[in-house]
Biopython code that builds the backbone (N, CA, C, O; Angstrom):
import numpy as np
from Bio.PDB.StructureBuilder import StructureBuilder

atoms = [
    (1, "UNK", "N", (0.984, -7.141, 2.783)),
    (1, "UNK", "CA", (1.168, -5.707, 2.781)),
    (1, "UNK", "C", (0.411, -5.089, 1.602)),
    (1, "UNK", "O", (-0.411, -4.205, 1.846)),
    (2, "UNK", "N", (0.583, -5.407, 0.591)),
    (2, "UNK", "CA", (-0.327, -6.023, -0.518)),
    (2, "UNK", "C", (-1.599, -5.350, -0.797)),
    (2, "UNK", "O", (-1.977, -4.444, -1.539)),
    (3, "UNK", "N", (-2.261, -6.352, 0.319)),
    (3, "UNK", "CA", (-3.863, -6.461, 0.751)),
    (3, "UNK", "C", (-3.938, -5.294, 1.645)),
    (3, "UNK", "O", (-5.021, -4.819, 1.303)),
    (4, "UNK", "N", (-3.477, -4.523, 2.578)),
    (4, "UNK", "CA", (-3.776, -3.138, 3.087)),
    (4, "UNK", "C", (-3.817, -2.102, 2.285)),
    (4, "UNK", "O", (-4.580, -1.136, 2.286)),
    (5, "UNK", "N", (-2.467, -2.521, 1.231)),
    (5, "UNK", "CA", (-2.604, -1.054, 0.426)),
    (5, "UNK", "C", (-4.314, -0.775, -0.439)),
    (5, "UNK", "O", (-5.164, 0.105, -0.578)),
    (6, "UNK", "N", (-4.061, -2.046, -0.794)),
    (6, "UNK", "CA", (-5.706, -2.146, -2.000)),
    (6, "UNK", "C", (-6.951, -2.000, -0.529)),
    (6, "UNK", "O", (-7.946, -1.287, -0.404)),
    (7, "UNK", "N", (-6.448, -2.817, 0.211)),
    (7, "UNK", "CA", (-7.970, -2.068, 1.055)),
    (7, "UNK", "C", (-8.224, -0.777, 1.572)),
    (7, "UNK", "O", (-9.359, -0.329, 1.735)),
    (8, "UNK", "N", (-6.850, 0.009, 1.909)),
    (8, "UNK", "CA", (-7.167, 1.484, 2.201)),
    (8, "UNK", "C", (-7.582, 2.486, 0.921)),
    (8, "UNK", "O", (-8.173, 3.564, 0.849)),
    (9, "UNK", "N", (-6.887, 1.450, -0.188)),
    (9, "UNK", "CA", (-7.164, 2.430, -1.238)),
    (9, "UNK", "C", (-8.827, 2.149, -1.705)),
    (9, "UNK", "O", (-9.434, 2.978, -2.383)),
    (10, "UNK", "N", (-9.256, 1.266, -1.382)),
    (10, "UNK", "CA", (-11.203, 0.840, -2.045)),
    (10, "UNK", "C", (-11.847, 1.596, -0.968)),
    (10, "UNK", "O", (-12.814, 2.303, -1.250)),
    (11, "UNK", "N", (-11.168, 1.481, 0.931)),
    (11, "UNK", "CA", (-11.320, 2.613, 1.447)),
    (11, "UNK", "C", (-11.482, 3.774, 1.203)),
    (11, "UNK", "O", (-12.550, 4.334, 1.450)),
    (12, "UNK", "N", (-10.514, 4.348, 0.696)),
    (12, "UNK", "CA", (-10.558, 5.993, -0.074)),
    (12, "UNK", "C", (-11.395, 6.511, -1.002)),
    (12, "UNK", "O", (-11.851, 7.627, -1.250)),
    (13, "UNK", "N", (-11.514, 5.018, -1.619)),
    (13, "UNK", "CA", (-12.650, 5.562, -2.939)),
    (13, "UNK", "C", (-14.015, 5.489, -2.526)),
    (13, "UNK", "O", (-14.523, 6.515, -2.978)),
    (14, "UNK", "N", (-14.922, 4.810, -1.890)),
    (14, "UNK", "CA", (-16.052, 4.946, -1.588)),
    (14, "UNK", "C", (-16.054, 6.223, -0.549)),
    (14, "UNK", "O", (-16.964, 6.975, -0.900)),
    (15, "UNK", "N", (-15.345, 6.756, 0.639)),
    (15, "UNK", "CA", (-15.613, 7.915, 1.125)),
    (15, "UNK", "C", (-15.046, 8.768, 0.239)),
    (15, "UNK", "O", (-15.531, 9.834, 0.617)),
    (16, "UNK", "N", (-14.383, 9.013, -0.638)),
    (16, "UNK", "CA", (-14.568, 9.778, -1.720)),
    (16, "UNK", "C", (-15.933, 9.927, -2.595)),
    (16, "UNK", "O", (-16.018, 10.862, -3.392)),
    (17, "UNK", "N", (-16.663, 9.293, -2.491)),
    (17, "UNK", "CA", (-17.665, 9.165, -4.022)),
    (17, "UNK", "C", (-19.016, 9.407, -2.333)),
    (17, "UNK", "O", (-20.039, 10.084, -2.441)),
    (18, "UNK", "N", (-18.753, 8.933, -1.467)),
    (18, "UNK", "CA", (-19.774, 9.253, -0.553)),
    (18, "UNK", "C", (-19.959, 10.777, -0.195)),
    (18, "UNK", "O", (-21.071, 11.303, -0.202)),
    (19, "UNK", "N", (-18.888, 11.402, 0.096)),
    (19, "UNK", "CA", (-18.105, 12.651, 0.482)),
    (19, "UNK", "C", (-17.673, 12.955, 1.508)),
    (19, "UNK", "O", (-18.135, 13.992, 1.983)),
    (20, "UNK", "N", (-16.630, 12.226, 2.297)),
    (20, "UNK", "CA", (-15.600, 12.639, 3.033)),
    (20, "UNK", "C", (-14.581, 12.227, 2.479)),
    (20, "UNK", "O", (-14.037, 11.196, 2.084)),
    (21, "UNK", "N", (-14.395, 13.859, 2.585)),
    (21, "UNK", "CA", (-13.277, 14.060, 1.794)),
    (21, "UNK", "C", (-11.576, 13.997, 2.991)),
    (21, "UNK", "O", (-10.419, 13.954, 2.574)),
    (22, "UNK", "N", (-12.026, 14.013, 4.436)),
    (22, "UNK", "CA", (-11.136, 13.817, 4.786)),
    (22, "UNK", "C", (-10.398, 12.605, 5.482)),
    (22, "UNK", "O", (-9.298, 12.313, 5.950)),
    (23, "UNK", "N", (-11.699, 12.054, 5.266)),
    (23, "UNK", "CA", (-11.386, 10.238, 5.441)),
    (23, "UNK", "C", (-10.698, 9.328, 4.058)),
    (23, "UNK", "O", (-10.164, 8.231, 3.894)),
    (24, "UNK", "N", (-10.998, 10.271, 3.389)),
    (24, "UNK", "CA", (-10.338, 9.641, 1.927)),
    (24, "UNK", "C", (-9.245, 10.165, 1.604)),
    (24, "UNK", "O", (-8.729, 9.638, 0.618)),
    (25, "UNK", "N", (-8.558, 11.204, 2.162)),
    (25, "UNK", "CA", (-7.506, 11.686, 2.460)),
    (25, "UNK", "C", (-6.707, 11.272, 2.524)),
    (25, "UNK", "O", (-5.706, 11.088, 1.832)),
    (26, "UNK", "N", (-7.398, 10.831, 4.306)),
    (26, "UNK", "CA", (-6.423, 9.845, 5.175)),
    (26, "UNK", "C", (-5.843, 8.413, 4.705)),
    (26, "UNK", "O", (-4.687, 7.989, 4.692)),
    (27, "UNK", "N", (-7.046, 7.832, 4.331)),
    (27, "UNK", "CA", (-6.936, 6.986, 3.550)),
    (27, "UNK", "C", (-5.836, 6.523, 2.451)),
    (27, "UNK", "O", (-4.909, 5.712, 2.436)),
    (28, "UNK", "N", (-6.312, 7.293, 1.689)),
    (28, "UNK", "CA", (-5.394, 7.818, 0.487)),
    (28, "UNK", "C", (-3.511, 7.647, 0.475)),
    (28, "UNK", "O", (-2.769, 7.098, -0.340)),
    (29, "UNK", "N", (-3.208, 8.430, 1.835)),
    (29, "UNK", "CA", (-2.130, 8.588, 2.525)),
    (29, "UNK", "C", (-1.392, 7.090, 2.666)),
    (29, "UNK", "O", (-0.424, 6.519, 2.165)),
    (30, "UNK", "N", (-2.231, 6.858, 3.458)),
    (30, "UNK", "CA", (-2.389, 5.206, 4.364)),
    (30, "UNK", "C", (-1.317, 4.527, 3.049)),
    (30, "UNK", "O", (-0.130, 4.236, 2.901)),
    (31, "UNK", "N", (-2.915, 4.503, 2.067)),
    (31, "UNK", "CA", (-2.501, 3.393, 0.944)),
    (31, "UNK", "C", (-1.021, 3.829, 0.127)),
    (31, "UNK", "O", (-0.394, 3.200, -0.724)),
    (32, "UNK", "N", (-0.889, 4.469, 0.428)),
    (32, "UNK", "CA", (0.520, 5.240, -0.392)),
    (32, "UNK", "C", (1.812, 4.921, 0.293)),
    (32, "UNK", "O", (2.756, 4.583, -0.421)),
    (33, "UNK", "N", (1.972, 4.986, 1.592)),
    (33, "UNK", "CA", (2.602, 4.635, 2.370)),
    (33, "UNK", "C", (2.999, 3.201, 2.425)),
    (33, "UNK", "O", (4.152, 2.806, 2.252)),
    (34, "UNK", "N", (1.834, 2.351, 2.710)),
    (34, "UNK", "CA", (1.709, 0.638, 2.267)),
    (34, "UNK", "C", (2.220, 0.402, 1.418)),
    (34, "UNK", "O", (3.321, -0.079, 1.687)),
    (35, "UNK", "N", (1.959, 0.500, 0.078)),
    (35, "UNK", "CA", (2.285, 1.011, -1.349)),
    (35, "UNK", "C", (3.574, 0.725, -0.804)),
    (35, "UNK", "O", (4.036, -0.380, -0.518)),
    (36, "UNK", "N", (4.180, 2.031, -0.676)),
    (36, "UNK", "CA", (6.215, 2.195, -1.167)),
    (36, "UNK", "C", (6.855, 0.876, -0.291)),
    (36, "UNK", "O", (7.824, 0.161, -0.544)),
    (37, "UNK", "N", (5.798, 0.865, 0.960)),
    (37, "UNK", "CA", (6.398, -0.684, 1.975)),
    (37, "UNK", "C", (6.542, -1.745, 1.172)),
    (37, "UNK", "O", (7.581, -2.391, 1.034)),
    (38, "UNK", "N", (5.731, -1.895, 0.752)),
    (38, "UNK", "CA", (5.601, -3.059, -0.197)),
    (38, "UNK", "C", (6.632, -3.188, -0.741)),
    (38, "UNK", "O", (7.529, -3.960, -0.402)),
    (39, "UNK", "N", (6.632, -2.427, -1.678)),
    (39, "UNK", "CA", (7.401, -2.202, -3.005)),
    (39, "UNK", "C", (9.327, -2.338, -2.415)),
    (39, "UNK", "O", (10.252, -2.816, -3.071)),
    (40, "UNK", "N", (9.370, -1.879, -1.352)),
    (40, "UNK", "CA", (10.826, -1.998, -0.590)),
    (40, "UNK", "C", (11.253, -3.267, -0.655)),
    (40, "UNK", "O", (12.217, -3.789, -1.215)),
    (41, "UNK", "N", (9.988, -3.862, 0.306)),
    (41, "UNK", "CA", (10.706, -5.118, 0.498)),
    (41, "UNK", "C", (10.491, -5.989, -0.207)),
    (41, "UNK", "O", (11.156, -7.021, -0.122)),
    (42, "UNK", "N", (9.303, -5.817, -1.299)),
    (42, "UNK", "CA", (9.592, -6.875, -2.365)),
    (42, "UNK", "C", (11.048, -6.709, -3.262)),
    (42, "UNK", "O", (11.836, -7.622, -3.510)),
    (43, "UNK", "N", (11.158, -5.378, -3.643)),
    (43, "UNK", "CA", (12.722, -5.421, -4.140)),
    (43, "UNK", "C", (13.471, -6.199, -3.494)),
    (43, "UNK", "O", (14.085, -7.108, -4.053)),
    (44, "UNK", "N", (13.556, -5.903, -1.881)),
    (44, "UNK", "CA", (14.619, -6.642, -1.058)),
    (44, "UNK", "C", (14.701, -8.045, -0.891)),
    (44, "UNK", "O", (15.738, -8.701, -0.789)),
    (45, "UNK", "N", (13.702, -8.402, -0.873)),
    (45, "UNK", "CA", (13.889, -10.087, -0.806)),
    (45, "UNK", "C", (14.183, -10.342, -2.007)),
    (45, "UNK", "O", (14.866, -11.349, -2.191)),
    (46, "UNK", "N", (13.777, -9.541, -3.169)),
    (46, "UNK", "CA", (14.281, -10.200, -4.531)),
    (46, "UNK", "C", (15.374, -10.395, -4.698)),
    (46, "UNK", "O", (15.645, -11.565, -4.965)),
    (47, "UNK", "N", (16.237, -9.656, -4.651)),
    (47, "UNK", "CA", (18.008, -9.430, -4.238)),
    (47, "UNK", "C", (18.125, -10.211, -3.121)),
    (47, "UNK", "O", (18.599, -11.327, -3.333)),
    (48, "UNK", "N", (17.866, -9.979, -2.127)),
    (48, "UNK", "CA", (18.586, -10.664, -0.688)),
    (48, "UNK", "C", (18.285, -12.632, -0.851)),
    (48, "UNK", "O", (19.006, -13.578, -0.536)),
    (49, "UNK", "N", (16.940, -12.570, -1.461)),
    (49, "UNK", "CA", (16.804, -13.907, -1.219)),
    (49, "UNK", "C", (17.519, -15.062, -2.463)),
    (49, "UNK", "O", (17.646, -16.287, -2.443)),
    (50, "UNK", "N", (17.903, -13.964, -3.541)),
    (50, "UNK", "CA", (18.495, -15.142, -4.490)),
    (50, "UNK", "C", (20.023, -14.747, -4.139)),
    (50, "UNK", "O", (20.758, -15.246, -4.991)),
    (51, "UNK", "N", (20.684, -14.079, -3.252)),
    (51, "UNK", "CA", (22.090, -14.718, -2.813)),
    (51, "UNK", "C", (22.389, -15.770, -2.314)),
    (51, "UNK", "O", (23.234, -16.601, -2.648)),
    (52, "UNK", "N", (21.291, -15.726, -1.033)),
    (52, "UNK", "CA", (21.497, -17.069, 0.023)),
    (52, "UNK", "C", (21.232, -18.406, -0.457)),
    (52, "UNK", "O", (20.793, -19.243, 0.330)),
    (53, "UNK", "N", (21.502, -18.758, -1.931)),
    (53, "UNK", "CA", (20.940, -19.892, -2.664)),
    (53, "UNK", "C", (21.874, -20.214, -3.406)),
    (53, "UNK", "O", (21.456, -20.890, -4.347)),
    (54, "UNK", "N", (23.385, -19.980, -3.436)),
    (54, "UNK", "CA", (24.144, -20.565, -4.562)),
    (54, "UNK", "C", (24.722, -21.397, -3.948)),
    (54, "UNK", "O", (25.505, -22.155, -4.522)),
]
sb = StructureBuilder()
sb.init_structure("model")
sb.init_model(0)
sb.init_chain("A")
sb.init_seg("    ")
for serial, (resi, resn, name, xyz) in enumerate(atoms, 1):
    if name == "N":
        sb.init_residue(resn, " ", resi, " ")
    sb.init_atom(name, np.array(xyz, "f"), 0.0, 1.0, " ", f" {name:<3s}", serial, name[0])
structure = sb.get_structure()
């Protein structure tokens, strides 16, 4: 999940610096979205997965 966020976001930056600006937008969005996914379920398995272990 990771690896989408960083690729939409290297996405964003070259049509940024190219100039579409609304593909880098989109982009932008994308990676942000990925981003908070991430970030959820890495919290969650962090918690969820060291219960099921005692």
């Amino acid at each position: 999940m990771l690896s989408w966020a960083i690729t939409f976001l290297i996405i964003a930056i070259v049509a940024a610096v190219l100039g579409f600006g609304g593909i880098a937008g989109t982009a932008t969005g994308i990676a942000k979205i990925l981003f908070v996914v991430f970030l959820v379920m890495f919290i969650a398995s962090f918690f969820f997965g060291r219960r099921g272990r005692d």
